[in-house]
C-alpha positions, 0 to 999 in steps of 0.5 A: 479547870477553865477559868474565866479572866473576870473575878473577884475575891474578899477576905477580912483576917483580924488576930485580935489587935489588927484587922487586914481587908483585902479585896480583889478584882479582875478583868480581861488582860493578855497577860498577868498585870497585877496593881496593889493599892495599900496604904504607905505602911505596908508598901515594902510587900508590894512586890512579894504580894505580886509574886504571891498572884502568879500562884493564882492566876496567869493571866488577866489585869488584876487590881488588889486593895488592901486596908488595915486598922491596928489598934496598936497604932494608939499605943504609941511609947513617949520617948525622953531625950535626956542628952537633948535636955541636958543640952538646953540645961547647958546652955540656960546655965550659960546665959544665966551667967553670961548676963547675970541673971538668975536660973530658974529651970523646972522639970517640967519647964524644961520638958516644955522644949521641944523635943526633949519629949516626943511621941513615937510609934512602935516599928513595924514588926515585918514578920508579923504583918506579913504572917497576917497580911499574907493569910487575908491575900491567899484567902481573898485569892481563894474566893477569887479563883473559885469566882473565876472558875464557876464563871470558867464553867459557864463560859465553856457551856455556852462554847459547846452549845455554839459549837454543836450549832456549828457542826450543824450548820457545816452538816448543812453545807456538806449536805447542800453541796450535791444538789447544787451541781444537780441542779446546775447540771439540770439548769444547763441541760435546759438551756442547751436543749433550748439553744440546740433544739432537736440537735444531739447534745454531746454528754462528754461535753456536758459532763466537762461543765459540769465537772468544772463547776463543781470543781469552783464551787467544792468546799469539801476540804474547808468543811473537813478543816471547819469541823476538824477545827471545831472538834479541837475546841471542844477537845480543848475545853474540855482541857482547862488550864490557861487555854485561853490563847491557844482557843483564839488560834482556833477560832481564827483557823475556823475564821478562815475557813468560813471565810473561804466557803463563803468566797466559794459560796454560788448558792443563796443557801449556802451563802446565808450558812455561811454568814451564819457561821461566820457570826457564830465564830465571832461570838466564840471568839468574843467569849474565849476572850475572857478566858484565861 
C-alpha cells in the first residue's frame, strides 16, 4: 500500500507499576533517519529501537520520543555496609587509645557516618523494560504506519487526478498538431499567390516547405513518450510499496519531454499547453516527495 513520508503515532503501555509513553513523527527524508529522545535510563535500547523501525518504514527522518514513570523507583533498598562500619569503629578505638580518651560509639552514631548506610535503587531488570518498552514502540509505530498510509491513499488520488488532466492536455497537443500545418500550409499559399501573382505555383514546391515545417515543429514522439511516461505512473501508484524514488524518475522523464514540445512549440496554443504541462509535472513531483 503507498505510504505518505509524514505521520505520527502514540501509544501509552502500563503493567501496573510502569507506565511507558511513546510518541512518534515524521517528515520527508531521502532515506530512513531514525532519532530517539528518551530518558538516560534506558538508553542502552537505543540502537535495537532502531533497528526495531526498519519493520515499519523505509524511508523518511523519523523522531521517536519516549518517557516513563516507575512507580518502583520510590521503592529504593537502604543498603548497610558493615566492613565500612567496622572500619570507623577500627580506627575510633585507635584514637581512644592513642590519646587517652574515653570511647563513646553508639549504634546510631555510628550509623551517622557516611556511607555506612545509603540509598540504592533497584538494578534495571533489561528483560522486563524491554518487554514493555517494545509493546508501546510497536503500537505507536501501528498508529504511525496507519496515519501514513490514510495520507499515502490521499496523495495517489490526487496524482491520478493531475495525471487524467495531463493526458488530456497531451490529447490537446496531438489534436492541435494537423491544424497547425494546415494553416501554415494555407499561410503560405496566401503569400505566394501574393508575391507571384497570376504566375503558376509549383505544388512540388510547396509541398517540400510545408513538409520541412512539419518535420520542425512534430512532437509526435515526445507526445507517445509523455503519455507513455503518465501511464507508468499511474501503473506505479497503483503498486504501492516504496515507490517514492522510482516516481521521481518518472516524472522527470515527463519533465523532459515537456520541455522538448514546449522548445518545438510555433503555435501560442500549444505553447500555453505546454507550460501547463509543465506546471502540472511540477505539482506531481512536489507531491511524490512525500512519498515514501
Amino acid at each position: 500500500m503507498i505510504k505518505s513520508m509524514t505521520g505520527f503515532g502514540r501509544c501509552e503501555v502500563s503493567d501496573g507499576t510502569r507506565r511507558v509513553v511513546v510518541e512518534m513523527k515524521s517528515v520527508n527524508h531521502r532515506y530512513l533517519d531514525v532519532a530517539v529522545k528518551m530518558p538516560k535510563k534506558l538508553t542502552l535500547f537505543e540502537n535495537t529501537i532502531r533497528s526495531l523501525m526498519k519493520e515499519y518504514a523505509q524511508r523518511g527522518k523519523v523522531d521517536i520520543f519516549i518517557t516513563y514513570e516507575d512507580c518502583a523507583e520510590n521503592q529504593v533498598q537502604l543498603k548497610y555496609n558493615e566492613p565500612l562500619a567496622l572500619e570507623y569503629l577500627k580506627y575510633m578505638r585507635q584514637m581512644a587509645e592513642h590519646f587517652s580518651i574515653p570511647l563513646e560509639v553508639t549504634a546510631a552514631s555510628l550509623a551517622k557516618y557516611p556511607e555506612v548506610f545509603a540509598m540504592e535503587a533497584q538494578e534495571l531488570d533489561e528483560k522486563e523494560w524491554w518487554q514493555l518498552l517494545e509493546q508501546a514502540i510497536r503500537g505507536a509505530a501501528e498508529t504511525f504506519v496507519e496515519a501514513r498510509t490514510r495520507e499515502g491513499i490521499q496523495l495517489r488520488d490526487d496524482l491520478l487526478g493531475k495525471l487524467d488532466a495531463m493526458v488530456q492536455a497531451v490529447e490537446q497537443i496531438e489534436a492541435r498538431s494537423p491544424e497547425i500545418v494546415t494553416e501554415y500550409r494555407a499561410k503560405l499559399m496566401g503569400k505566394l499567390q501574393e508575391l507571384l501573382a497570376d504566375t503558376q505555383i509549383e505544388e512540388s514546391r510547396l509541398v517540400t516547405e510545408v513538409t520541412i515545417f512539419a518535420d520542425k515543429i512534430c512532437t509526435d514522439e515526445e507526445t507517445v513518450r509523455l503519455k507513455s511516461h503518465i501511464s507508468s505512473m499511474k501503473e506505479t501508484l497503483m503498486q504501492g510499496d516504496n515507490i517514492g524514488r522510482k516516481l521521481d524518475f518518472i516524472a522527470q522523464e515527463m519533465n523532459r519531454e515537456a520541455n522538448t514540445i514546449l522548445s518545438k512549440a510555433n503555435d501560442l496554443a500549444v505553447s500555453d499547453i505546454a507550460i501547463s504541462l509543465k506546471t502540472d509535472i511540477e505539482k506531481v513531483r512536489e507531491q511524490i516527495q512525500n512519498i515514501e
